[in-house]
C-alpha positions as CSV (number, residue, x, y, z in Angstrom):
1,X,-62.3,-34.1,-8.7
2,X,-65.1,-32.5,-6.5
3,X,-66.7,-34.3,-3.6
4,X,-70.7,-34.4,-3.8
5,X,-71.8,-32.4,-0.6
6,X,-73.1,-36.3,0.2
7,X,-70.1,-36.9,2.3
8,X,-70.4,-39.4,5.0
9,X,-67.8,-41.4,6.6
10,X,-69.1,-44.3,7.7
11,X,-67.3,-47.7,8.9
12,X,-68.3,-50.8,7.2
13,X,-68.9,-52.1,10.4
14,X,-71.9,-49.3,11.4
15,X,-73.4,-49.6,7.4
16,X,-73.5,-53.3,8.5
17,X,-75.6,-52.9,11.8
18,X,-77.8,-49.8,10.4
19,X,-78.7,-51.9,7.4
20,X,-79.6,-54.7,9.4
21,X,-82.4,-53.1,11.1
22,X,-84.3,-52.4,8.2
23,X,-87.2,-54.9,7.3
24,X,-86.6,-57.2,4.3
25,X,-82.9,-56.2,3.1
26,X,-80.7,-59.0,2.4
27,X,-83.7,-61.1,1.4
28,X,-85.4,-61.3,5.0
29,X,-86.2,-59.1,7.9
30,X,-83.4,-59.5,9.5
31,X,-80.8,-59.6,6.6
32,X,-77.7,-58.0,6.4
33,X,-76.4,-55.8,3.4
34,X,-72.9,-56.7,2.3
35,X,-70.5,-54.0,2.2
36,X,-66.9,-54.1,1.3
37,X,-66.2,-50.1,1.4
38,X,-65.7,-48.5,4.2
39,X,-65.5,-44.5,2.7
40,X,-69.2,-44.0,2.0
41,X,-68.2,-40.3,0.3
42,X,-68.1,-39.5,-3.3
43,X,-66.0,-40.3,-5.0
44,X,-65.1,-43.7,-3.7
45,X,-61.5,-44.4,-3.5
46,X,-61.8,-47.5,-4.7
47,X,-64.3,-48.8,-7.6
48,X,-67.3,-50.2,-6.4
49,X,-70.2,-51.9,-8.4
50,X,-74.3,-51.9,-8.9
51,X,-76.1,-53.8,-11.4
52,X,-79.9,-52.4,-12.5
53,X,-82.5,-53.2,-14.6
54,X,-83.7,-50.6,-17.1
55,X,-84.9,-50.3,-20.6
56,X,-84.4,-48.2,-23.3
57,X,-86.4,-46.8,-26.3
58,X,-85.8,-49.1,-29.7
59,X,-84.1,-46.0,-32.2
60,X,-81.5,-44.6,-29.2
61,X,-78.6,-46.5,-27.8
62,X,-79.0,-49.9,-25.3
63,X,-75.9,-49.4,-24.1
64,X,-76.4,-47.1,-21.0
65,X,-72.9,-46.7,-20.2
66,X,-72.6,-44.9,-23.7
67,X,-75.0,-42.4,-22.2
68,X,-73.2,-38.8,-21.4
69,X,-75.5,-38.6,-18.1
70,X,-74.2,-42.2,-16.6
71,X,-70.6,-41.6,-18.2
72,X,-70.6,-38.4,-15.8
73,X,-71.6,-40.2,-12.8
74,X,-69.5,-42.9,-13.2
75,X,-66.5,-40.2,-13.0
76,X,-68.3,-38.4,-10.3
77,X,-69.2,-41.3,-7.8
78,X,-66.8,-44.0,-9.1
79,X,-69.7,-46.4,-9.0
80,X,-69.6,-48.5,-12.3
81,X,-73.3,-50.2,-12.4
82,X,-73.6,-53.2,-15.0
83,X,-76.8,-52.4,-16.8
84,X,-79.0,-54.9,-18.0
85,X,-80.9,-53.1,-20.9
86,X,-84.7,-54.0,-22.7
87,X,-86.1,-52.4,-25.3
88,X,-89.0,-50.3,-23.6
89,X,-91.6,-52.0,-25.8
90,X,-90.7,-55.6,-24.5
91,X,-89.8,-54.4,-20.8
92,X,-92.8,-55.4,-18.9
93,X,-92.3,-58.8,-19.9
94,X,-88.8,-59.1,-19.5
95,X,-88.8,-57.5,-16.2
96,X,-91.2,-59.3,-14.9
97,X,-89.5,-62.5,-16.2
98,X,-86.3,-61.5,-14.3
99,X,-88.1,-61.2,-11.4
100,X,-89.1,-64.1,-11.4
101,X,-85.8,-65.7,-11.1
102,X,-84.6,-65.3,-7.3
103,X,-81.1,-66.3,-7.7
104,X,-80.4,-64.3,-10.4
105,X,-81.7,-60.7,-8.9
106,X,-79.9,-57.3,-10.1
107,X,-79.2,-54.9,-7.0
108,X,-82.3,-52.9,-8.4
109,X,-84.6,-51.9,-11.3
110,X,-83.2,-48.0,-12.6
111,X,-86.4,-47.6,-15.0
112,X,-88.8,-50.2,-12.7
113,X,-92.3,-48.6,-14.2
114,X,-94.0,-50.7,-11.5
115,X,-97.7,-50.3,-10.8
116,X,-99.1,-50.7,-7.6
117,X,-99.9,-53.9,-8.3
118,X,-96.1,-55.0,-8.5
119,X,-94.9,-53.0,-6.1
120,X,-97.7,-54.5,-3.0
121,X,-97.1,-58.4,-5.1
122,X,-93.2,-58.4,-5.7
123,X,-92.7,-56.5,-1.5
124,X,-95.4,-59.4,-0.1
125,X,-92.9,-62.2,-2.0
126,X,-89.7,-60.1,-0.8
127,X,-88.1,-59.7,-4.3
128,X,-88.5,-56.0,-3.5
129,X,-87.5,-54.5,-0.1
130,X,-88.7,-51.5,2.0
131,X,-86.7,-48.0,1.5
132,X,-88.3,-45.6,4.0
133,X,-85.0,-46.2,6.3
134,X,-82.6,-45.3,3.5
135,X,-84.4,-42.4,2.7
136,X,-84.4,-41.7,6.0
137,X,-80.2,-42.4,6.6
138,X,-78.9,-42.2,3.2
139,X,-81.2,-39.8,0.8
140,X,-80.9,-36.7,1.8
141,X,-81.9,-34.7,-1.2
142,X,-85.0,-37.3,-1.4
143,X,-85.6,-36.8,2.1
144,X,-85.8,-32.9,1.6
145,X,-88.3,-33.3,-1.2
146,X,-90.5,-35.5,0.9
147,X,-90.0,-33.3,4.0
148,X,-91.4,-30.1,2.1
149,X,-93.9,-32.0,0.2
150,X,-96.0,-34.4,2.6
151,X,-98.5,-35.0,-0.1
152,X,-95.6,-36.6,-2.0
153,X,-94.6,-38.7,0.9
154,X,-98.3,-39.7,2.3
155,X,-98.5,-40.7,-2.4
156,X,-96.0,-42.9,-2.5
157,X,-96.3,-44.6,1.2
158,X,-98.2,-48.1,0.7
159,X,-101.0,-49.2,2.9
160,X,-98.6,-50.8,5.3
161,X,-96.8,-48.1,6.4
162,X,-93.9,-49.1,4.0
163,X,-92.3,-47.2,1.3
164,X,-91.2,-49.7,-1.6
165,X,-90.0,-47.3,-4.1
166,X,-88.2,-44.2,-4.9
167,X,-90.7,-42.1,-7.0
168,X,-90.4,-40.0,-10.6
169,X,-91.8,-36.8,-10.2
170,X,-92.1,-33.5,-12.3
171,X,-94.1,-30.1,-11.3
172,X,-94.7,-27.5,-13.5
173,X,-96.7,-24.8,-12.0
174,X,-98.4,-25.1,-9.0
175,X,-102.3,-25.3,-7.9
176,X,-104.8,-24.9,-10.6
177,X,-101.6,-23.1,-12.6
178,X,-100.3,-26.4,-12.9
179,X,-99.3,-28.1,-16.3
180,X,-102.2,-31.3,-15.5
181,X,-104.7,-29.4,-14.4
182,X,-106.2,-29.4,-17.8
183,X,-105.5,-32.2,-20.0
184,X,-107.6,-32.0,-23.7
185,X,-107.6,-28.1,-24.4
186,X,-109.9,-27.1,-27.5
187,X,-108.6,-25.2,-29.8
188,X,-110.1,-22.6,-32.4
189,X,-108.8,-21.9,-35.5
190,X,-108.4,-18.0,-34.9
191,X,-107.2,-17.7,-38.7
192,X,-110.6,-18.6,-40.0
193,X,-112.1,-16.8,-37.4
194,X,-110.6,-13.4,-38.5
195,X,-111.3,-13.6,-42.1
196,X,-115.2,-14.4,-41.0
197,X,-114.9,-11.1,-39.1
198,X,-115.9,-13.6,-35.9
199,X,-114.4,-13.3,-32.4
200,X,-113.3,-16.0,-30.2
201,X,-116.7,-17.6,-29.2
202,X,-117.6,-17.0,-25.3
203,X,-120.6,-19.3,-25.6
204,X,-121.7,-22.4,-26.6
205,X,-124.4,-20.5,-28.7
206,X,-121.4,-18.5,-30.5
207,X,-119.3,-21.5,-30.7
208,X,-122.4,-23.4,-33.2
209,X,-122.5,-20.6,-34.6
210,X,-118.9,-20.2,-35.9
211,X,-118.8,-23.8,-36.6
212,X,-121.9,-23.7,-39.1
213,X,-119.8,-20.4,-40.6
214,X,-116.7,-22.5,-41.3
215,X,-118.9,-25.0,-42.7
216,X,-121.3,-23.1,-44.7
217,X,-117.9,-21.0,-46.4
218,X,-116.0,-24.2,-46.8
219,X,-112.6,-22.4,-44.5
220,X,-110.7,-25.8,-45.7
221,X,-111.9,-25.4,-49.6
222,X,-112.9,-28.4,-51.5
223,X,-115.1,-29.6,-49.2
224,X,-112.3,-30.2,-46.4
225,X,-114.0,-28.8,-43.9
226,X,-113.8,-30.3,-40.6
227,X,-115.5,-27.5,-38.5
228,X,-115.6,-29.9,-35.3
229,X,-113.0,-33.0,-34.9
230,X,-112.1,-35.1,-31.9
231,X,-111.2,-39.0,-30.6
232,X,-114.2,-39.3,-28.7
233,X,-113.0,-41.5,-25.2
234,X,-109.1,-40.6,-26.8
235,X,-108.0,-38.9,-23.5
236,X,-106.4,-35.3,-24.1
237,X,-108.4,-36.1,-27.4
238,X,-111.9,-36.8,-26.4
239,X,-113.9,-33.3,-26.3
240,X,-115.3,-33.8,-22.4
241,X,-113.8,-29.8,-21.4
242,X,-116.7,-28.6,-23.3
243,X,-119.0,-29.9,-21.8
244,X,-118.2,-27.4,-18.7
245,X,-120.4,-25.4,-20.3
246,X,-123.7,-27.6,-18.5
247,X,-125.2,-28.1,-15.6
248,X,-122.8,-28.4,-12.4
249,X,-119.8,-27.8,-14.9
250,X,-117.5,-30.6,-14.3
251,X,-117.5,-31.5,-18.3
252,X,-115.8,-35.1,-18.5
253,X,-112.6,-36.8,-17.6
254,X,-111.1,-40.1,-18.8
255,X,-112.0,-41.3,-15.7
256,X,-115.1,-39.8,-14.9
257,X,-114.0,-39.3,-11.4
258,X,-114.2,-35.7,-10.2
259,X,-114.0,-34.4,-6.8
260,X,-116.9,-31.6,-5.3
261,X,-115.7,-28.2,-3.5
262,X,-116.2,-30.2,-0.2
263,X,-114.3,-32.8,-1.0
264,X,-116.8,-35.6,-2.1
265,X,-116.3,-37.5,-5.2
266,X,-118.2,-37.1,-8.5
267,X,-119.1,-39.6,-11.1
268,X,-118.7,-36.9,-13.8
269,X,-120.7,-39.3,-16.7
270,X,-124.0,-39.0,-14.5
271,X,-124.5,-35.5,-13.8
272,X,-127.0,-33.3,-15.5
273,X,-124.5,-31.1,-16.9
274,X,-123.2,-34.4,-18.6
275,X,-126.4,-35.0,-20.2
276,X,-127.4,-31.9,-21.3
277,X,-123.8,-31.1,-22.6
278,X,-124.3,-34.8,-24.7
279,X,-127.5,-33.5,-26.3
280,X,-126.0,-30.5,-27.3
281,X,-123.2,-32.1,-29.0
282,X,-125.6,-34.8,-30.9
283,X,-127.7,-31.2,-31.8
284,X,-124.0,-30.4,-33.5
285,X,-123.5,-33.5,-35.1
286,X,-126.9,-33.4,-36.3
287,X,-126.0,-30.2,-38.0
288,X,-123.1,-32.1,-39.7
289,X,-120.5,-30.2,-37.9
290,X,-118.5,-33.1,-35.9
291,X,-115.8,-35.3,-38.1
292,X,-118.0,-38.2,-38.7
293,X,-114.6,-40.0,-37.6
294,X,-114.7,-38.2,-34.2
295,X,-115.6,-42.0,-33.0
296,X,-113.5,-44.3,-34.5
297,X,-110.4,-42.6,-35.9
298,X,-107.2,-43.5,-34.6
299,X,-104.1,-40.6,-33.2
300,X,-102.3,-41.0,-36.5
301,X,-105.7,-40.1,-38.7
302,X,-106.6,-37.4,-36.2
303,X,-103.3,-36.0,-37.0
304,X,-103.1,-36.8,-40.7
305,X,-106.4,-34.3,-41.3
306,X,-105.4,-31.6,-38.5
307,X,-101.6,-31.1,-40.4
308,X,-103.8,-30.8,-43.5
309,X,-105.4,-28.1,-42.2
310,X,-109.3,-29.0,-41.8
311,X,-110.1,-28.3,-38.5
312,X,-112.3,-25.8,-37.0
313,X,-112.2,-26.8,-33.7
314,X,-110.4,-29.9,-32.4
315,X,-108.6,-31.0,-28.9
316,X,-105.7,-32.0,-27.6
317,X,-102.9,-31.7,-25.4
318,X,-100.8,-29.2,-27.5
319,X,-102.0,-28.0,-30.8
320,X,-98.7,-28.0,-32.1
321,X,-98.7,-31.4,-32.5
322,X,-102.0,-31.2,-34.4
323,X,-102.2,-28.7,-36.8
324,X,-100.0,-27.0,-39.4
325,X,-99.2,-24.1,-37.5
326,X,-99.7,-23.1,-34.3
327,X,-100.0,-19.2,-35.1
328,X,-103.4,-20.3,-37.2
329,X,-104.9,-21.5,-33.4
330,X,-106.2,-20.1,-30.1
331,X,-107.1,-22.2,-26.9
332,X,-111.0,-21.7,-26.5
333,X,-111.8,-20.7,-23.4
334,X,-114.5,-22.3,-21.2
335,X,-117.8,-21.4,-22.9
336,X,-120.9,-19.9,-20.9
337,X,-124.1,-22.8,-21.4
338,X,-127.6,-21.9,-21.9
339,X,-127.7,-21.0,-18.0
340,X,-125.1,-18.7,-17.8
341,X,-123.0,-21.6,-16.3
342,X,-118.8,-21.5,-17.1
343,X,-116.4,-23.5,-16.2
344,X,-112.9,-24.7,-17.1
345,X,-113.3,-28.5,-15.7
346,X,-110.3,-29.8,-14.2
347,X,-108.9,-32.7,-15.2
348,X,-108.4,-35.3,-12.4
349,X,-105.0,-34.5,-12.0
350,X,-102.8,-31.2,-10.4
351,X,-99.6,-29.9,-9.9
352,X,-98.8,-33.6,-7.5
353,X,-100.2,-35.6,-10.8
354,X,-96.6,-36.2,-12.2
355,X,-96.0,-38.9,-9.7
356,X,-95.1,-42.4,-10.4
357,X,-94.7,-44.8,-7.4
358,X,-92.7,-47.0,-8.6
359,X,-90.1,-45.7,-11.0
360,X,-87.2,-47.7,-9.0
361,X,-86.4,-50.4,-6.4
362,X,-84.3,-52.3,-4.8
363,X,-84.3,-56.0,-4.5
364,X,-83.7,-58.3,-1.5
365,X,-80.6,-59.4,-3.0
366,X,-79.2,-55.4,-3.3
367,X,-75.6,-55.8,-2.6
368,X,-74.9,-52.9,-0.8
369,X,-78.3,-51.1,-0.1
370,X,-76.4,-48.2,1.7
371,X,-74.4,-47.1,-1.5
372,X,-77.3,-48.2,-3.5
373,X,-79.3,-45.9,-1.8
374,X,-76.7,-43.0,-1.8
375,X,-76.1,-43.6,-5.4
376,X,-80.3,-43.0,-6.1
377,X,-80.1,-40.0,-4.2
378,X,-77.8,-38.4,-6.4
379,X,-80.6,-38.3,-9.1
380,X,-82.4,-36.0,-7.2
381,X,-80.0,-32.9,-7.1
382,X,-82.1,-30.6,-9.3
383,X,-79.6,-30.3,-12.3
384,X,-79.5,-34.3,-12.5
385,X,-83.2,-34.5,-12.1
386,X,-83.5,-31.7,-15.1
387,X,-80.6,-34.0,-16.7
388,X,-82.1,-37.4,-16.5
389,X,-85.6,-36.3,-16.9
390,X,-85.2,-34.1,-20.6
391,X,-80.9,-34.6,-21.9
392,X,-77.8,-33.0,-21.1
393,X,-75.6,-30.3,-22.1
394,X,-71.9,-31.2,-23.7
395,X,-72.1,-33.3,-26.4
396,X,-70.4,-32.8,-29.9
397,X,-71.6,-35.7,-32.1
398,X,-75.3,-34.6,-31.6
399,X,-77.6,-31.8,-30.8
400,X,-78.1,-31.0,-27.1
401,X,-81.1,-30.4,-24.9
402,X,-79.4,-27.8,-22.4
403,X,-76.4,-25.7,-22.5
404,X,-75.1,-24.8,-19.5
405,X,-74.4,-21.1,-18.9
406,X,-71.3,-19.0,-17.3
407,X,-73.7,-18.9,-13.3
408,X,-74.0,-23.0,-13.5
409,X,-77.9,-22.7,-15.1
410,X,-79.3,-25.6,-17.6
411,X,-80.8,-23.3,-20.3
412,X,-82.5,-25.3,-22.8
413,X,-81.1,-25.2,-26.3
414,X,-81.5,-24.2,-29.5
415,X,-82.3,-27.8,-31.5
416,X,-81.4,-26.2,-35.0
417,X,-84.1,-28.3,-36.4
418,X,-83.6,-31.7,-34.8
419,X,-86.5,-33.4,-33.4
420,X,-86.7,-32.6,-29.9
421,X,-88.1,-36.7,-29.0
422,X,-85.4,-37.6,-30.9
423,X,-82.4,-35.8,-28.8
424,X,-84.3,-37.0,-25.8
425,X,-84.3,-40.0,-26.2
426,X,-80.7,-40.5,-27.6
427,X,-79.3,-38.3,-24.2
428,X,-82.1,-38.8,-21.3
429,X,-81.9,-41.7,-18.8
430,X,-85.1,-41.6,-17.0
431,X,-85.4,-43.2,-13.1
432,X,-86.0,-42.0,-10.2
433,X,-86.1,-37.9,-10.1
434,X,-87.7,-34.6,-8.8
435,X,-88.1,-31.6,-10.7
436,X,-89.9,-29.0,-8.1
437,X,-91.8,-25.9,-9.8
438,X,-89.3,-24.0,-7.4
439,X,-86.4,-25.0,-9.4
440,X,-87.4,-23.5,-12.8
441,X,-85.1,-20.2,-13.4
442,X,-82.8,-21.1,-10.4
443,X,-81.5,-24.2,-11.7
444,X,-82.9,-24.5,-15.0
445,X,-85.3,-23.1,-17.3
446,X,-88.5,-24.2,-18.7
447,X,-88.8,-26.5,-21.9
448,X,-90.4,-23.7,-24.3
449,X,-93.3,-26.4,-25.1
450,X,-94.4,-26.8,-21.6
451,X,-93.9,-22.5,-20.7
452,X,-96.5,-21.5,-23.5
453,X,-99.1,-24.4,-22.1
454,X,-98.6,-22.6,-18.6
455,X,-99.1,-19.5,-19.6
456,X,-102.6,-20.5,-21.5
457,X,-103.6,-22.2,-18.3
458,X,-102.8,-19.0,-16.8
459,X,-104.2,-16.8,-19.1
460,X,-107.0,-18.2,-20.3
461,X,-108.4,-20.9,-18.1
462,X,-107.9,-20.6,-14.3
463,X,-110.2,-17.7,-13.6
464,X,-113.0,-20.1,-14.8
465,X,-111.9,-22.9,-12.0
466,X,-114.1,-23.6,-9.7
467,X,-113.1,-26.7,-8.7
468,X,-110.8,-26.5,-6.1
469,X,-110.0,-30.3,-5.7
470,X,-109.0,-33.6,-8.0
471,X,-108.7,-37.1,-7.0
472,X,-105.4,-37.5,-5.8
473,X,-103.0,-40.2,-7.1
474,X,-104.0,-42.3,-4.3
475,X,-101.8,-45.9,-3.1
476,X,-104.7,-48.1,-2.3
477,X,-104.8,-51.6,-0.9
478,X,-104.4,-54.8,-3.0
479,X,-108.3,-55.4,-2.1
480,X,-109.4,-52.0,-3.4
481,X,-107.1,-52.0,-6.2
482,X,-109.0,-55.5,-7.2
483,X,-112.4,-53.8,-6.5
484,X,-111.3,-51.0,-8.4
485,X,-110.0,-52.7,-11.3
486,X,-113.1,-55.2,-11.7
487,X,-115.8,-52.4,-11.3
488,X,-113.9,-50.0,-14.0
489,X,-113.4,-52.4,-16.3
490,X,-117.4,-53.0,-17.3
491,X,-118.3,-49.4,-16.2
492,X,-116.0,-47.7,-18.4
493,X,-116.2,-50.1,-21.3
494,X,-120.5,-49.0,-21.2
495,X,-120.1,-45.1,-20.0
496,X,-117.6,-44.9,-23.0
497,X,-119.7,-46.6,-25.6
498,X,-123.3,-45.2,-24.6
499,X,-121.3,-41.4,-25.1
500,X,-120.4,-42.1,-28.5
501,X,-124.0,-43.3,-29.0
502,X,-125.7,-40.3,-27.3
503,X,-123.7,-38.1,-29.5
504,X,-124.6,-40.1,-32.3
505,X,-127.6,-41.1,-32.7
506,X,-129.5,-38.7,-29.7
507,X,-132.3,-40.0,-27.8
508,X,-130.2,-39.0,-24.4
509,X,-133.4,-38.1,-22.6
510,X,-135.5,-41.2,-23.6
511,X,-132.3,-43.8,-22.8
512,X,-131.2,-41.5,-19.2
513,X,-132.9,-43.9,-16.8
514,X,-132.1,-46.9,-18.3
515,X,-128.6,-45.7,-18.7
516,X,-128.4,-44.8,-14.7
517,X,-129.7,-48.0,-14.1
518,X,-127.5,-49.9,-16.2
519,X,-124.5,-48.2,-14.1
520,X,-126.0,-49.3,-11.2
521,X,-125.8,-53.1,-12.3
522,X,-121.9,-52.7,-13.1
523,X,-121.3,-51.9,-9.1
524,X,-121.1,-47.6,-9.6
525,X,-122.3,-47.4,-5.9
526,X,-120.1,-49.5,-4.6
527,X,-116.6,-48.1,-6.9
528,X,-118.0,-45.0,-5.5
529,X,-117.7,-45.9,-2.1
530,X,-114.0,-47.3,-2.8
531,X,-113.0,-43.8,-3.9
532,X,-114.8,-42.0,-1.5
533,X,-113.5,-44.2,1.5
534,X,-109.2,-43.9,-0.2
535,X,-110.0,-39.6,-0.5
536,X,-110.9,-39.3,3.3
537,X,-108.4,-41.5,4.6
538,X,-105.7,-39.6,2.5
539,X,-106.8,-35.9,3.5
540,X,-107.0,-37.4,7.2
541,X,-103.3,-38.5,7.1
542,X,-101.9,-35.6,4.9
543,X,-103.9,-33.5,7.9
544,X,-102.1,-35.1,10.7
């Protein structure tokens, strides 16, 4: 069997007195992990055990073990773990429930999905213990990731100095040609376009005007017609990219946080360009060409009407998802407003937005935190990433996501008709990972879903980027992250519900002040200042 280039001999008696020196292992400061192997190179010669945490999605297997990916490892490393499985739906309970048990720990948590919260609560208890030594010793392929991406590092790096997690992350594309960088895409129905002899609307004038055509000729027949349909506040659903189109052009996020060309941040929901988009858009629904649903309906009704083919225009991550074919739809590009002004608004997100902190940790009572740690580093050789992240290649009872091909490449496969969620979920493991934008087309290729969104990023939206910057996924303090939380929660909860109204029912220019002052009351100034004070501490670090 062939060694993992992870080959370190190392004497039980020097894991001992490295891993003693690392804050919090064993349950204290000065804690000791217990070893009984003394061949720290893959694989062992003799068995050695882990037990994790992790959960599982309710229609695939909660078995881990019976999972290709971990059956391989287990003959690669000679590691057994002894899983401890929840159904994802009832894991944030359940996990936290374990947790709470100190004499009955697991070595670690394989699928942790810890916010910052947990991770700053559960490290100031000591139920979870510091990593940045391991990484450091042990990880080397997490090391290397870090090394060559110091945003990544600076990301998942607490307050304290501490690291107290080993992160998920996925690029695809880089800088504004990244995969986030644009979260709720409209899309046109090009179909209906064509047989109105219309083009592709450039403006927000030509874009009323080939709704009120798809009205007015009834595209969906039998008075169907949707020309204009959206979740308003739904996330990639809600229809803030068009309102690029006004004023300073940063449209609306879910958020509402932008961040200026010099680096300040935005409140997108009180610009100008916000309000004169809003008044546009109530000018529409006056017109009767938004889905009087647009405010209330649910993802399964949204859906329901798009696969019956009714929409004009609607918005969302991938219209493939949404309509009945994709063929009948083309991404709108960013519209030029009654000044001239167009831009493709970023979402508050980039090619570093497919980071989460705390996808896996170790507990104070980890067994062996040096093969623990060695173990975890395995997930992020490329192929495993790919592996654990999407499926694997090699099974014969079901469909595969990858085949691997004669030069060692993942090459995603053909499904044959089977669901693609379903043959991820019945194959993929999740955890802790890295999947680089270098990696695509060395060590495997890109899932044909996510390739045609690039290429419409590419295509059609990043000439019209102007902004250069997003709010980076920032680890604040547990003070700030209170602040945070307490201010968004009333602030969002009104911003949300006064859109819905503006659109609705107009009177955007009588109701401004007394909007601007109602934010005021909820605390904007002061969230602002939270924000603004987390962005210039991280740039001053990442800078160092």
């Amino acid at each position: 069997m062939k060694k993992k280039n992870i080959k370190r001999l190392v004497s039980m008696v020097l894991a001992a007195s490295m891993v003693a020196g690392m804050s919090g292992c064993g349950g204290s400061a000065t804690g000791t992990a217990k070893s009984e192997i003394s061949d720290y190179s893959f694989p062992l010669k003799e068995t050695a055990t882990l037990s994790f945490i992790t959960s599982a999605e309710s229609g695939s297997t909660q078995e881990p073990n019976e999972r290709l990916i971990f059956q391989r490892l287990q003959d690669e490393t000679n590691v057994k773990i002894e899983w401890t499985c929840y159904v994802k739906d009832q894991f944030a309970d359940k996990k936290n429930l374990a947790l709470s048990n100190a004499k009955s720990l697991p070595d670690g948590l394989f699928d942790a999905d810890m916010s910052d919260y947990d991770l700053l609560r559960y490290a100031k208890q000591g139920v979870i213990i510091p990593v940045e030594d391991l990484i450091e010793d042990y990880m080397p392929n997490l090391k290397s990731v870090l090394d060559n991406n110091p945003q990544y590092r600076e990301m998942i790096t607490a307050p304290d100095g501490h690291i107290y997690s080993f992160p998920w992350i996925e690029q695809l594309g880089s800088g504004k040609e990244a995969i986030q960088t644009i979260g709720g895409m409209p899309f046109i129905n090009k179909t209906w376009l064509d047989k109105l002899n219309l083009k592709v609307p450039t403006t927000t004038e030509e874009l009323e005007k080939a709704l009120l055509a798809f009205k007015e000729n009834d595209m969906a027949g039998n008075g169907q017609t949707i020309p204009m349909s959206f979740i308003m506040n739904g996330g990639n659903e809600d229809m803030g990219f068009i309102l690029g189109a006004f004023g300073e052009g940063y449209g609306d996020v879910p958020d509402h946080i932008a961040v200026s060309n010099d680096k300040k941040v935005v409140y997108t929901a009180t610009q100008d360009g916000y309000k004169e988009g809003l008044k546009w858009m109530h000018q529409l629904a006056e017109e009767g060409l938004i889905d009087p649903e647009a405010y209330t309906q649910d993802w399964a009704t949204y859906v329901e009407k798009g696969k019956a083919g009714r929409y004009g225009l609607c918005f969302t991550w991938d219209a493939a998802n949404i309509v009945p074919s994709l063929d009948d739809y083309v991404p709108l590009p960013a519209l030029a407003g009654p000044d001239g002004q167009k831009n493709a608004p970023r979402a508050s997100r980039s090619d570093t937005s497919g980071l989460q902190r705390g996808r896996c940790v170790l507990t104070s009572k980890c067994s062996d935190t040096h093969l623990a740690a060695m173990w975890l580093d395995l997930m992020y050789e490329p192929q495993q990433s790919a592996q654990n992240n999407w499926g694997t290649y090699g099974a014969t009872d079901t469909a595969n996501i990858f085949e691997k091909t004669e030069d060692g490449m993942l090459k995603h496969a053909d499904l044959n008709g089977a669901s693609p969620n379903e043959v991820r979920n019945a194959q993929m493991v999740g955890g802790p990972l890295a999947i680089l934008d270098v990696y695509y087309g060395k060590y495997f290729t890109c899932p044909p879903d996510a390739q045609y969104r690039l290429d419409w990023i590419k295509d059609v939206y990043e000439k019209d980027m102007h902004n250069d910057y997003v709010y980076p996924n920032i680890f604040m303090s547990q003070e700030d992250l209170d602040e945070v939380s307490r201010y968004t929660t009333d602030l969002d909860s009104y911003v949300n519900r006064m859109k819905s109204e503006f659109v609705m029912n107009g009177n955007v220019d009588d109701g401004w002040d007394e909007y601007l002052e109602a934010l005021q009351g909820y605390g904007l100034d002061s969230y602002l200042e939270i924000m603004q004070k987390n962005l210039d501490n991280y740039y001053t670090k990442l800078e160092k």
